[in-house]
PDB file of N, CA, C and O in Angstrom:
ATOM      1  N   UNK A   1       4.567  15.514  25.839  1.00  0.00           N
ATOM      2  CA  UNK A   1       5.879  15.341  25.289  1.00  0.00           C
ATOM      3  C   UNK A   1       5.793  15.417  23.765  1.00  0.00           C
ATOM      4  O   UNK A   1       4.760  14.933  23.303  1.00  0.00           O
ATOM      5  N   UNK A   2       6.601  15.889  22.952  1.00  0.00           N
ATOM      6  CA  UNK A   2       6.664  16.237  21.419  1.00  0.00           C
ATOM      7  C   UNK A   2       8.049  15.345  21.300  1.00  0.00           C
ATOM      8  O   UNK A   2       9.099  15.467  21.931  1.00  0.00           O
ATOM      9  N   UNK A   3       7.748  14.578  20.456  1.00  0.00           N
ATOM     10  CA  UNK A   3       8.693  14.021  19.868  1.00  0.00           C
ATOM     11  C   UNK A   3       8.809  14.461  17.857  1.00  0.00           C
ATOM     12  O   UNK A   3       7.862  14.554  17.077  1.00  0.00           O
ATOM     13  N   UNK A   4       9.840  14.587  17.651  1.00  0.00           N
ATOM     14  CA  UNK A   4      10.391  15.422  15.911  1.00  0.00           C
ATOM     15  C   UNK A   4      10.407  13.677  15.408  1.00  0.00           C
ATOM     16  O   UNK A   4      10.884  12.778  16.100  1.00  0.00           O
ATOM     17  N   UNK A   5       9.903  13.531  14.341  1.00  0.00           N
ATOM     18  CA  UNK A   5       9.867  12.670  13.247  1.00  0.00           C
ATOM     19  C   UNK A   5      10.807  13.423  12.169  1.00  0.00           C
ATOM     20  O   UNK A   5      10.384  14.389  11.534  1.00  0.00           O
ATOM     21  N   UNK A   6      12.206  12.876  11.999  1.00  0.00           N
ATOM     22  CA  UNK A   6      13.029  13.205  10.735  1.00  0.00           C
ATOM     23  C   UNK A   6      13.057  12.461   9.425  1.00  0.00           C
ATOM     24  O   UNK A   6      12.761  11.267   9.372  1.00  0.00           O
ATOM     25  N   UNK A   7      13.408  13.151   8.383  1.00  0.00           N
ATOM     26  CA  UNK A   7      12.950  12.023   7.382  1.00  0.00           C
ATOM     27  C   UNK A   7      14.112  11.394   6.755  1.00  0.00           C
ATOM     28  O   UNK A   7      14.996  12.124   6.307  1.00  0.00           O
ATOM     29  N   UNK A   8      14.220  10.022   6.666  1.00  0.00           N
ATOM     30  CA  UNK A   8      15.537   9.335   6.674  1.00  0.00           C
ATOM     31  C   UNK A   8      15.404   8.840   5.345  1.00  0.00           C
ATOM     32  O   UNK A   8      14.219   8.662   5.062  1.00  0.00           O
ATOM     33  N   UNK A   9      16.312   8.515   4.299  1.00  0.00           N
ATOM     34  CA  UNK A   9      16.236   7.901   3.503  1.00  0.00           C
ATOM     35  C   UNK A   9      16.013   6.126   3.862  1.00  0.00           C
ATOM     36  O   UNK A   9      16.266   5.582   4.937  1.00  0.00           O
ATOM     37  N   UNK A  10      15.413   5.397   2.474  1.00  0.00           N
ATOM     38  CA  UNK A  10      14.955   4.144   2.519  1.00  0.00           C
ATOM     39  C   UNK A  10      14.146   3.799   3.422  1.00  0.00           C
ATOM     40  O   UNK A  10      13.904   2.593   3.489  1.00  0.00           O
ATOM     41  N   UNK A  11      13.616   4.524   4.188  1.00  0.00           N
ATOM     42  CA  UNK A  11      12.467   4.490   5.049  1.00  0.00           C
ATOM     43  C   UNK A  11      11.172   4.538   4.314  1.00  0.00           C
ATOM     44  O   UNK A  11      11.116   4.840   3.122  1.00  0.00           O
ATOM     45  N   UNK A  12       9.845   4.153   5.236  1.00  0.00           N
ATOM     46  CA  UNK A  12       8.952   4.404   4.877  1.00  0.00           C
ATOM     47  C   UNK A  12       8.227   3.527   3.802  1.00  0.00           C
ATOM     48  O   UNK A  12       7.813   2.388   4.015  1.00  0.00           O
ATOM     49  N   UNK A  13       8.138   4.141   2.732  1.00  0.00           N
ATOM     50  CA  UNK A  13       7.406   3.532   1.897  1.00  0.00           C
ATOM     51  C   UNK A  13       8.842   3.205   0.450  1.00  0.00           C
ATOM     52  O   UNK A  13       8.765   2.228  -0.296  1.00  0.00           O
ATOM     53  N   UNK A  14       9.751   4.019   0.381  1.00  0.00           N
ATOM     54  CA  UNK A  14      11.222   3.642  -0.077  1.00  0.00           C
ATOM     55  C   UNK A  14      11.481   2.616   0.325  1.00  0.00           C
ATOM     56  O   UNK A  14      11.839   1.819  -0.543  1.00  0.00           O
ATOM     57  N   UNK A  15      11.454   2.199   1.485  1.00  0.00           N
ATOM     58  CA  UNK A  15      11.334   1.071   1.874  1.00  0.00           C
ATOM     59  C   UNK A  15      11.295  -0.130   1.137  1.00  0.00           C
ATOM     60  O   UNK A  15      12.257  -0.885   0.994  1.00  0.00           O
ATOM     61  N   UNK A  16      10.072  -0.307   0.633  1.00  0.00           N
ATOM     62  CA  UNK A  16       8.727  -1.055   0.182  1.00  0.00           C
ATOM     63  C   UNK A  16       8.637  -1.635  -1.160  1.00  0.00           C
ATOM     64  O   UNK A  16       7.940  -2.581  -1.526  1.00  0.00           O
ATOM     65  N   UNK A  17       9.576  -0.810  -1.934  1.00  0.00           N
ATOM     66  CA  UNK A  17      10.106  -0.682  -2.803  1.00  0.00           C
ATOM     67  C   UNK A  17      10.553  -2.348  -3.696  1.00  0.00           C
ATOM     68  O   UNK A  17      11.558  -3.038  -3.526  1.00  0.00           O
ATOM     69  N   UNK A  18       9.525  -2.550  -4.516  1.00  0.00           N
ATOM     70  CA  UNK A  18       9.455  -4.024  -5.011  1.00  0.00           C
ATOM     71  C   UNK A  18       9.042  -4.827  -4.396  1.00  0.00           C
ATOM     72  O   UNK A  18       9.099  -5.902  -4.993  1.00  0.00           O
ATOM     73  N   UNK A  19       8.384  -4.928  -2.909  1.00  0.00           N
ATOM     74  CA  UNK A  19       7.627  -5.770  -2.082  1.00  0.00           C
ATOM     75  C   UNK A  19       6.413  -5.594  -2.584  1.00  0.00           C
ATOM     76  O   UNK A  19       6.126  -4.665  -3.338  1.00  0.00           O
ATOM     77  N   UNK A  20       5.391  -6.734  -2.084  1.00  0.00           N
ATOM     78  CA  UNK A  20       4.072  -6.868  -2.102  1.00  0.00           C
ATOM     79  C   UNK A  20       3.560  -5.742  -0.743  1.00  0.00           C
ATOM     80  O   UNK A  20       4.232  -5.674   0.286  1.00  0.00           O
ATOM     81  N   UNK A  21       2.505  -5.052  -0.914  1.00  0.00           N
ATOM     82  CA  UNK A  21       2.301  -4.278  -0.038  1.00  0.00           C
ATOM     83  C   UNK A  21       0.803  -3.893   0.204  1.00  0.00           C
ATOM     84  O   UNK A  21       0.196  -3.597  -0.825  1.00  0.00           O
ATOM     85  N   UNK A  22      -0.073  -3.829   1.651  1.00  0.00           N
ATOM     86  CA  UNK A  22      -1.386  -3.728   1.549  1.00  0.00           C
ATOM     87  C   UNK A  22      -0.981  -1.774   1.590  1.00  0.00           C
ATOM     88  O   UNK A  22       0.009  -1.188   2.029  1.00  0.00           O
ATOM     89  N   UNK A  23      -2.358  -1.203   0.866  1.00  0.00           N
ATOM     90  CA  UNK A  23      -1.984   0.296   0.585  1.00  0.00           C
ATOM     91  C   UNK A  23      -3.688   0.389   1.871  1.00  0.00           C
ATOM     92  O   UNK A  23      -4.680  -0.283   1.588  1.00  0.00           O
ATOM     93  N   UNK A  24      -3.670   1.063   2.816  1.00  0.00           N
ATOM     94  CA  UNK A  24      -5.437   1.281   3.444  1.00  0.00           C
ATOM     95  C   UNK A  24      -5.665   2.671   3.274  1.00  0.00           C
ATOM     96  O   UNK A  24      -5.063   3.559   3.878  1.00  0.00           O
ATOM     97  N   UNK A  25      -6.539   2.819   2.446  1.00  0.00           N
ATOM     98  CA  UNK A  25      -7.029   4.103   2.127  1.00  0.00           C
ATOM     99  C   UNK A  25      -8.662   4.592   2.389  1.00  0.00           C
ATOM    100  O   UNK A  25      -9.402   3.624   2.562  1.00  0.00           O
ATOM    101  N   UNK A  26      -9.079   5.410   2.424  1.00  0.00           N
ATOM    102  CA  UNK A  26     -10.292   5.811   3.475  1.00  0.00           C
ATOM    103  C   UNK A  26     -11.381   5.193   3.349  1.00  0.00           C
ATOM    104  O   UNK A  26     -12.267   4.902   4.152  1.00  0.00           O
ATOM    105  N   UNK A  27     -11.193   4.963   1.923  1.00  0.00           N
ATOM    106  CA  UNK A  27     -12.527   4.179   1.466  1.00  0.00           C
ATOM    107  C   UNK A  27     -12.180   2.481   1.113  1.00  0.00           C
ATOM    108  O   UNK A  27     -12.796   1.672   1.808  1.00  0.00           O
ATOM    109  N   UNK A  28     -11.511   2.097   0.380  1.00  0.00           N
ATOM    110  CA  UNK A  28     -10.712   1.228  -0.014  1.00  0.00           C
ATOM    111  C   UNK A  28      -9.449   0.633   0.516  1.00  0.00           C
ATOM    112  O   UNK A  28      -8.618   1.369   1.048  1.00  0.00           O
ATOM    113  N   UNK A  29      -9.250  -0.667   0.404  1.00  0.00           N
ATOM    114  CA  UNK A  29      -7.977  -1.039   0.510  1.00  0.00           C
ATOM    115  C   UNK A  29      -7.415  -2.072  -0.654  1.00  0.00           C
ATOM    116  O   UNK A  29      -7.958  -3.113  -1.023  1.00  0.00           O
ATOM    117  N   UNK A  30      -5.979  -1.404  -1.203  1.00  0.00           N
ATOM    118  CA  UNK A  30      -5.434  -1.956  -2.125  1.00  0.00           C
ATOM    119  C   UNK A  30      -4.354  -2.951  -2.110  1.00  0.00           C
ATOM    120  O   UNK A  30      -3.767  -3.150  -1.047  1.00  0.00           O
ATOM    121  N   UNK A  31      -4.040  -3.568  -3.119  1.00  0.00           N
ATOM    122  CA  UNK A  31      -2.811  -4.763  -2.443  1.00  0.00           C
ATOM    123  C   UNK A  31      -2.118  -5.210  -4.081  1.00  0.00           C
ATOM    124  O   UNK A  31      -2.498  -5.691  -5.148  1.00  0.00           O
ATOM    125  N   UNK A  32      -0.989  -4.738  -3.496  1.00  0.00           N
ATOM    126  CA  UNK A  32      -0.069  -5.256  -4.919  1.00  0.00           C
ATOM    127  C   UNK A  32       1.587  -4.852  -4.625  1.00  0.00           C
ATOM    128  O   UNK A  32       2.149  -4.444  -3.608  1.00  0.00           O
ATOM    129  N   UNK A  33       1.991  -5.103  -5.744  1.00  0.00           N
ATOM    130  CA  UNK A  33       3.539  -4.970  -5.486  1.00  0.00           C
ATOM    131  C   UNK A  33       3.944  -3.482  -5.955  1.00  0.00           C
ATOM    132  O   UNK A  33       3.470  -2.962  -6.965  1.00  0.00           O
ATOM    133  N   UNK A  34       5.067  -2.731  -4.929  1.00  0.00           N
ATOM    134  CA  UNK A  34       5.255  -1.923  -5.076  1.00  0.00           C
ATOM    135  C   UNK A  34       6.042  -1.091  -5.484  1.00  0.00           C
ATOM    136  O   UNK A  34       6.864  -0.679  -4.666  1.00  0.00           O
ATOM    137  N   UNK A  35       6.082  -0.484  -7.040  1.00  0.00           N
ATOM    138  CA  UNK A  35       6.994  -0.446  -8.184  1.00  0.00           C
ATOM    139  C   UNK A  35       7.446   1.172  -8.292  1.00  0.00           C
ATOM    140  O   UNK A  35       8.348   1.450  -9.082  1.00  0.00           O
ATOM    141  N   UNK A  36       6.910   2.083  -7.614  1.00  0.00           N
ATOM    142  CA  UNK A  36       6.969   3.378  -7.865  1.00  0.00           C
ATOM    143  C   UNK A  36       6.673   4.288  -6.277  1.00  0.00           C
ATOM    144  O   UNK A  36       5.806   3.843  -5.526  1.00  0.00           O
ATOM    145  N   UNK A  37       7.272   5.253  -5.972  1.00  0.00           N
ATOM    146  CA  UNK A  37       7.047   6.067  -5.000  1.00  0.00           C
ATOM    147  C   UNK A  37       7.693   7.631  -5.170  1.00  0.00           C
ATOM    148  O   UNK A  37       8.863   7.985  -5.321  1.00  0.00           O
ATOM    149  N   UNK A  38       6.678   8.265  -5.097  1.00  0.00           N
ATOM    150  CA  UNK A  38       7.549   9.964  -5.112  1.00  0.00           C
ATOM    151  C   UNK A  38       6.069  10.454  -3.656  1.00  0.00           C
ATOM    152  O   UNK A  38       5.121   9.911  -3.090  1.00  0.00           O
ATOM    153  N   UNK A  39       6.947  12.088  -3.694  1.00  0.00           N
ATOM    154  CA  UNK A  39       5.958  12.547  -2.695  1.00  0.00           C
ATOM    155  C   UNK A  39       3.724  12.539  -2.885  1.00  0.00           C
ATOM    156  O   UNK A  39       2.881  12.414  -1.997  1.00  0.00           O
ATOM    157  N   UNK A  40       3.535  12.745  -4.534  1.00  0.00           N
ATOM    158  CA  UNK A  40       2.327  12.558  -4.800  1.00  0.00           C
ATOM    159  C   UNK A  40       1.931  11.324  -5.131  1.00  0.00           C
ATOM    160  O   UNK A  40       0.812  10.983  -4.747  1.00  0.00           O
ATOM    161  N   UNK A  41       2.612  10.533  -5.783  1.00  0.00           N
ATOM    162  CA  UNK A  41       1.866   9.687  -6.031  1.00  0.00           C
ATOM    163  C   UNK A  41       2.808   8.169  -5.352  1.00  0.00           C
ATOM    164  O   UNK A  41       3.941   8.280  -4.885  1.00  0.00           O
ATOM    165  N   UNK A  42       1.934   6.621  -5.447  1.00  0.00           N
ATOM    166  CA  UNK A  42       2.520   5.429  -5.420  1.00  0.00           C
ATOM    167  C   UNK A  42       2.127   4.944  -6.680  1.00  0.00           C
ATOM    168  O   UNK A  42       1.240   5.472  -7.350  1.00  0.00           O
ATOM    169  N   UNK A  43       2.839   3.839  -7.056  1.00  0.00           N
ATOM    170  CA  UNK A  43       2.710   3.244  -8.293  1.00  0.00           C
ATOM    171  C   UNK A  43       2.491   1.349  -7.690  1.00  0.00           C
ATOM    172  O   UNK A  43       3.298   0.805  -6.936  1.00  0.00           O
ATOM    173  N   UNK A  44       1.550   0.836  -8.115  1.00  0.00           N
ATOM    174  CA  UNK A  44       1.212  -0.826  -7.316  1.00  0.00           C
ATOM    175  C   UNK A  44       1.045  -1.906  -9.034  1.00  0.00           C
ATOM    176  O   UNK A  44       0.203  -1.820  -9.927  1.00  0.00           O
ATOM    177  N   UNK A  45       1.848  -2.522  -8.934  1.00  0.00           N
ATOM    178  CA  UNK A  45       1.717  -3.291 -10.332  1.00  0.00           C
ATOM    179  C   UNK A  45       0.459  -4.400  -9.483  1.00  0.00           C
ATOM    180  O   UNK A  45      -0.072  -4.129  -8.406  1.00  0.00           O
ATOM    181  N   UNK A  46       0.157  -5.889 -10.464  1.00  0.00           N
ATOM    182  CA  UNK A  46      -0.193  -6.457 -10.407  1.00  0.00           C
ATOM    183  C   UNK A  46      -1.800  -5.775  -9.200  1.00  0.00           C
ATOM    184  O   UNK A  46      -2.320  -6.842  -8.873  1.00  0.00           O
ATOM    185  N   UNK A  47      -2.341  -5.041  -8.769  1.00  0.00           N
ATOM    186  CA  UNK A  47      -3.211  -4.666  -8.335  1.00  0.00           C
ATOM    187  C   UNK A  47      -3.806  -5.371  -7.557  1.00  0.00           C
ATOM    188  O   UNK A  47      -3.538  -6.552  -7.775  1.00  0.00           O
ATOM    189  N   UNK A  48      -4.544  -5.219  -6.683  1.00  0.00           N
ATOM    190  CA  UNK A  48      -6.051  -6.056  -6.241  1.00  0.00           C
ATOM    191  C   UNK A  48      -6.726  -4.956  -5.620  1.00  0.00           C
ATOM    192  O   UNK A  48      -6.153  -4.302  -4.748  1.00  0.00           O
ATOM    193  N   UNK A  49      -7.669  -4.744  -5.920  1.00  0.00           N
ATOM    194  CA  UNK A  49      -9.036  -4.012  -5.113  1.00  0.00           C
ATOM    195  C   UNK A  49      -9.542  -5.337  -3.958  1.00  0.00           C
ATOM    196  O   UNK A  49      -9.948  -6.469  -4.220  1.00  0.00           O
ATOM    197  N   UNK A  50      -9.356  -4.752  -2.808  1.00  0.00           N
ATOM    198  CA  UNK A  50      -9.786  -5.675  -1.357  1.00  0.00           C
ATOM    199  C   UNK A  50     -11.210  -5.219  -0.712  1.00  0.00           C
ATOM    200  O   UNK A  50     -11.574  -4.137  -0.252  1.00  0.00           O
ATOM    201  N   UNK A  51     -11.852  -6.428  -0.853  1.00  0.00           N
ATOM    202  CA  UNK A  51     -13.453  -6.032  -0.382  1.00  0.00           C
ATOM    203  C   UNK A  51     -13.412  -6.078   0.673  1.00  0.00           C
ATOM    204  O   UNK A  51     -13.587  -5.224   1.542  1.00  0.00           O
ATOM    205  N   UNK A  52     -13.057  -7.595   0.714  1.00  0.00           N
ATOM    206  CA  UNK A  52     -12.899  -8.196   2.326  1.00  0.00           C
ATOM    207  C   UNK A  52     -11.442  -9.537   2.400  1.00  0.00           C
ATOM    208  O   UNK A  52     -11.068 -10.503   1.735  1.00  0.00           O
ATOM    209  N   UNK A  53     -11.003  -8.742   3.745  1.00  0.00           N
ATOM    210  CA  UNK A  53      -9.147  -8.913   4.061  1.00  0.00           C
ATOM    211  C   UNK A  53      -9.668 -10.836   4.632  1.00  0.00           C
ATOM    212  O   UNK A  53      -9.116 -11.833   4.167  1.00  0.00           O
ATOM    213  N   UNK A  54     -10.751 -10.870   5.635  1.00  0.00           N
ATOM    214  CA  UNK A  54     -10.831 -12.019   6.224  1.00  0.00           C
ATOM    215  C   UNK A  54      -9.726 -12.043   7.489  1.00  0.00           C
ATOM    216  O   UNK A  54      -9.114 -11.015   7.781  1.00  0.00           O
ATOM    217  N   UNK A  55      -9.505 -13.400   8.267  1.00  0.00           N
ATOM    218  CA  UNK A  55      -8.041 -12.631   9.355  1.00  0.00           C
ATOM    219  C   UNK A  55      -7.276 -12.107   8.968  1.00  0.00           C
ATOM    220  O   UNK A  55      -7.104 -12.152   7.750  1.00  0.00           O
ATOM    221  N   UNK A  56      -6.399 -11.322   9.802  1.00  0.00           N
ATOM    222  CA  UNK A  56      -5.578 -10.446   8.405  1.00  0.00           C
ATOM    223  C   UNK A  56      -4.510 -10.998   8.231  1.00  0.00           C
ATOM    224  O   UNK A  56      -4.004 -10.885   7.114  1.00  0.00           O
ATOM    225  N   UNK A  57      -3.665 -11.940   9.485  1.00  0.00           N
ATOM    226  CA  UNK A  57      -2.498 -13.053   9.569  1.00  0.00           C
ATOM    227  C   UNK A  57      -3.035 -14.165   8.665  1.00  0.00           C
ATOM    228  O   UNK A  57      -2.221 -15.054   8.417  1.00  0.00           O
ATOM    229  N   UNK A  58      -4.018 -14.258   8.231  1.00  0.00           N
ATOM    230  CA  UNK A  58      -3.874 -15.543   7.317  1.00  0.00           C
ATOM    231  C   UNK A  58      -3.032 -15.592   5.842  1.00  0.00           C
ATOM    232  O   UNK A  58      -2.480 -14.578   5.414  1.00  0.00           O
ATOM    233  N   UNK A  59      -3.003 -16.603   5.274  1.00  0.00           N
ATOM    234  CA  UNK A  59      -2.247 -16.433   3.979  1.00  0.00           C
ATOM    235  C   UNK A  59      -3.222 -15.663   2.772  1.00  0.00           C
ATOM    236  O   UNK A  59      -3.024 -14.771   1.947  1.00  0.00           O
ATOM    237  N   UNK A  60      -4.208 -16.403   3.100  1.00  0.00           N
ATOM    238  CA  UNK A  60      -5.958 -16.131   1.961  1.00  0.00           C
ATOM    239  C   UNK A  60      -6.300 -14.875   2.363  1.00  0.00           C
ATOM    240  O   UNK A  60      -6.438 -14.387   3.484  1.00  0.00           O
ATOM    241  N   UNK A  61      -6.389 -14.522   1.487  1.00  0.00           N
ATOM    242  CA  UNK A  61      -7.390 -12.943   1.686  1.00  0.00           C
ATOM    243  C   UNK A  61      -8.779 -13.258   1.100  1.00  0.00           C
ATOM    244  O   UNK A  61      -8.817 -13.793  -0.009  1.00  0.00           O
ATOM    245  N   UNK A  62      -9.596 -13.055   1.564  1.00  0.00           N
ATOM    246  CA  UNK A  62     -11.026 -13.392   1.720  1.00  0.00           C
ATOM    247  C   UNK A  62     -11.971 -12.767   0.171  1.00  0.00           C
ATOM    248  O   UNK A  62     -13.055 -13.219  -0.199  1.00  0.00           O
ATOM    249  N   UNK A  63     -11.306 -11.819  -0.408  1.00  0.00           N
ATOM    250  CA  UNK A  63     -12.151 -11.406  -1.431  1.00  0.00           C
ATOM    251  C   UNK A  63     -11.186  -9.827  -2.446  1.00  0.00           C
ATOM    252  O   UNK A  63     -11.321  -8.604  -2.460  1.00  0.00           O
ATOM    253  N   UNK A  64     -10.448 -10.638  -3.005  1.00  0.00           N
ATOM    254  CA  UNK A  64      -9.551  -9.523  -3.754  1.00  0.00           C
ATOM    255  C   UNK A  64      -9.583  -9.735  -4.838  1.00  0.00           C
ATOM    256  O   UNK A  64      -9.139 -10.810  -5.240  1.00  0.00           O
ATOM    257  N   UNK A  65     -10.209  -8.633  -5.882  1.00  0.00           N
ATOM    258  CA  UNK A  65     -10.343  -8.316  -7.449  1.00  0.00           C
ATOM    259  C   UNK A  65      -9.286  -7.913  -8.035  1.00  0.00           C
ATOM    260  O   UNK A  65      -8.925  -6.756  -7.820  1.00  0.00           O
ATOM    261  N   UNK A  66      -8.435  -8.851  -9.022  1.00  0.00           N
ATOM    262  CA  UNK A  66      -7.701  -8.028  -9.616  1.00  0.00           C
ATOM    263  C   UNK A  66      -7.885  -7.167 -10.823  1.00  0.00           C
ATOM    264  O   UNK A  66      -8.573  -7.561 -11.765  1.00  0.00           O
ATOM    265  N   UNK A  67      -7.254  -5.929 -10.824  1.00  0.00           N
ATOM    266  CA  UNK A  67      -7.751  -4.671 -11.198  1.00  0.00           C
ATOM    267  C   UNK A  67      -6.964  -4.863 -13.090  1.00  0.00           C
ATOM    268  O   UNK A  67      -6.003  -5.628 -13.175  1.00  0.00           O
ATOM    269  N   UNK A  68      -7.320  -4.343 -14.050  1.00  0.00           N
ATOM    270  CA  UNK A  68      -6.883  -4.884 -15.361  1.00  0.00           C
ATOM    271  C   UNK A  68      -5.458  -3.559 -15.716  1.00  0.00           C
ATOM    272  O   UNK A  68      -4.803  -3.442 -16.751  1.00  0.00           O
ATOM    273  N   UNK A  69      -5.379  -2.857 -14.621  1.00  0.00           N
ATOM    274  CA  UNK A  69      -4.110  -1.907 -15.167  1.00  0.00           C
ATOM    275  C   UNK A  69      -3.157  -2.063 -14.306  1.00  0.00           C
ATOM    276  O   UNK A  69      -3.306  -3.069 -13.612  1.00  0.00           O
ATOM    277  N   UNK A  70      -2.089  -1.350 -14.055  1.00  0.00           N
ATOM    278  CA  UNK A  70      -1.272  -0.564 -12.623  1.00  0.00           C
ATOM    279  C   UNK A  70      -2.003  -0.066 -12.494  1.00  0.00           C
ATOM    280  O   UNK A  70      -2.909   0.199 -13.284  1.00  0.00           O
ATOM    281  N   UNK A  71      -1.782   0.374 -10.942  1.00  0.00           N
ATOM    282  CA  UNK A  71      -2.845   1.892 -10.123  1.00  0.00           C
ATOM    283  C   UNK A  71      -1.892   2.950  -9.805  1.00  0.00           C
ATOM    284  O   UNK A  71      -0.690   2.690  -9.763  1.00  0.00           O
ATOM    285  N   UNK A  72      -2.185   3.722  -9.655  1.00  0.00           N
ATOM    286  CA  UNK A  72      -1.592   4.963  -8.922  1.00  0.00           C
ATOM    287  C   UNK A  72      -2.580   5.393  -7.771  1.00  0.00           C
ATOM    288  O   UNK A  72      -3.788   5.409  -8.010  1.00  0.00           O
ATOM    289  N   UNK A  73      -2.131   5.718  -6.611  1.00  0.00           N
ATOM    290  CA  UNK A  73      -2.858   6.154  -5.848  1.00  0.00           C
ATOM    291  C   UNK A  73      -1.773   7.049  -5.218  1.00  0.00           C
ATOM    292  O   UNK A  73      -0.579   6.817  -5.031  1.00  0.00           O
ATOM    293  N   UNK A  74      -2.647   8.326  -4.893  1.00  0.00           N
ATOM    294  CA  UNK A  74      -1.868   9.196  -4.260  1.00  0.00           C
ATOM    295  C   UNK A  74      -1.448   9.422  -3.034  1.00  0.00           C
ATOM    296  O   UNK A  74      -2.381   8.937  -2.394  1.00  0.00           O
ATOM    297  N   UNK A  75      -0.710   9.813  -2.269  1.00  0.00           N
ATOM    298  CA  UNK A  75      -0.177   9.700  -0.858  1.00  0.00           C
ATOM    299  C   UNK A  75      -1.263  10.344  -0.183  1.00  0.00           C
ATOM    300  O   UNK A  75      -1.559  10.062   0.978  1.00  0.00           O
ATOM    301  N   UNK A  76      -2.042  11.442  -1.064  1.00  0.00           N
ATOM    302  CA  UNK A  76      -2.727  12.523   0.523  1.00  0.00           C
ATOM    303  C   UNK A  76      -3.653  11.478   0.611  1.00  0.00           C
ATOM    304  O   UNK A  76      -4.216  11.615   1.698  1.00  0.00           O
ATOM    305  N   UNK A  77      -4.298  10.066  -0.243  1.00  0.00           N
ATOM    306  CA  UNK A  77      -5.496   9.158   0.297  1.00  0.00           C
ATOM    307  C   UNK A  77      -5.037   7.918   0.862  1.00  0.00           C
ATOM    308  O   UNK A  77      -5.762   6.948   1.083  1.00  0.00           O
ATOM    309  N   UNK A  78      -3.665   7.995   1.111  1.00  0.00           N
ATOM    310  CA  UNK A  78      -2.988   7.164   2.320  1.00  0.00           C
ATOM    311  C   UNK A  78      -3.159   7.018   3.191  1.00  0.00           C
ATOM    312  O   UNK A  78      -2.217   7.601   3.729  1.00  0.00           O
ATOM    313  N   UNK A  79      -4.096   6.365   4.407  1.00  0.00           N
ATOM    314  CA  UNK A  79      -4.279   5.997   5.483  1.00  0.00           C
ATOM    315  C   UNK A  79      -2.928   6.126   6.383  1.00  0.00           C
ATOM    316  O   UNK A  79      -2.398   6.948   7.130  1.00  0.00           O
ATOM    317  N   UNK A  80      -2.594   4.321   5.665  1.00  0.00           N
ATOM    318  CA  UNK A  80      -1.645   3.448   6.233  1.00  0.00           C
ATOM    319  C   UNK A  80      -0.985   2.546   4.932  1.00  0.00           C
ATOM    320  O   UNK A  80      -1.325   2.565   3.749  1.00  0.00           O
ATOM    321  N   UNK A  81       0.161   1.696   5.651  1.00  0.00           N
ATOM    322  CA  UNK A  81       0.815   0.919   4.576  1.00  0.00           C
ATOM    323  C   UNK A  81       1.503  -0.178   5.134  1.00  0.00           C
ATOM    324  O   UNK A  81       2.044   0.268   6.145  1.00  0.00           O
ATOM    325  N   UNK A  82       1.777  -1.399   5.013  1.00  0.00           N
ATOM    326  CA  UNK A  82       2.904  -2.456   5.134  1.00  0.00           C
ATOM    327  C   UNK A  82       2.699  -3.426   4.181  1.00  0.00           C
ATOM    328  O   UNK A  82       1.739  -3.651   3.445  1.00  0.00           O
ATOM    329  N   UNK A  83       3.919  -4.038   4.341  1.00  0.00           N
ATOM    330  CA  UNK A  83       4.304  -4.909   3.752  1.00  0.00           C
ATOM    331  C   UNK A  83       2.944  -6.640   3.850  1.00  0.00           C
ATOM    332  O   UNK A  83       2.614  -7.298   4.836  1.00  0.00           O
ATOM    333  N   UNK A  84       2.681  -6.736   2.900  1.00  0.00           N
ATOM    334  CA  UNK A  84       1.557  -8.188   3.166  1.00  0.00           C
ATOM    335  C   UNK A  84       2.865  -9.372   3.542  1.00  0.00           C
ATOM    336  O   UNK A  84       2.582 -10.542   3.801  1.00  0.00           O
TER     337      UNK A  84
END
C-alpha cells in the first residue's frame, strides 16, 4: 500500500517553532530551543551537545554540554526531531 505524505503548513518542524526540541542526527544528538527553520538549514539557540540522554522520559538528561554559540544544523543530517 503507498500512502502520499502532503506538505501542510505549521507542521513538522514549523511546528516547533520556539519550543525546546531534541534534534537526532547520525552521529550526534542536539537539544535546544528552536528559533529558526527553512528547507536547509535549523537554527537551536541556547544549544546542548548530548553525550548521553540517560531514560529518555526522565526530566535529567544524563550528560549535556552546553555549546558557547547558536548552532545551525542542516536538515539533510536530520535523523529525527521532537519536542523535549
Amino acid at each position: 500500500m503507498k500512502k502520499i505524505i502532503e506538505e501542510v503548513s505549521n507542521e513538522g518542524l514549523e511546528s516547533l517553532l520556539g519550543e525546546r526540541v531534541w534534534i537526532w542526527c547520525k552521529n550526534y544528538i542536539y537539544l535546544g530551543i528552536l528559533t529558526g527553520a527553512n528547507k536547509t538549514d535549523v537554527l537551536l539557540t541556547d544549544a546542548h551537545l548530548v553525550y548521553e540522554t540517560g531514560e529518555l522520559c526522565a526530566d535529567k538528561i544524563a550528560d549535556a554540554q552546553p555549546l558557547p554559540n547558536d548552532l545551525y544544523i542542516r536538515t539533510s543530517a536530520i535523523e529525527s526531531y521532537s519536542k523535549r
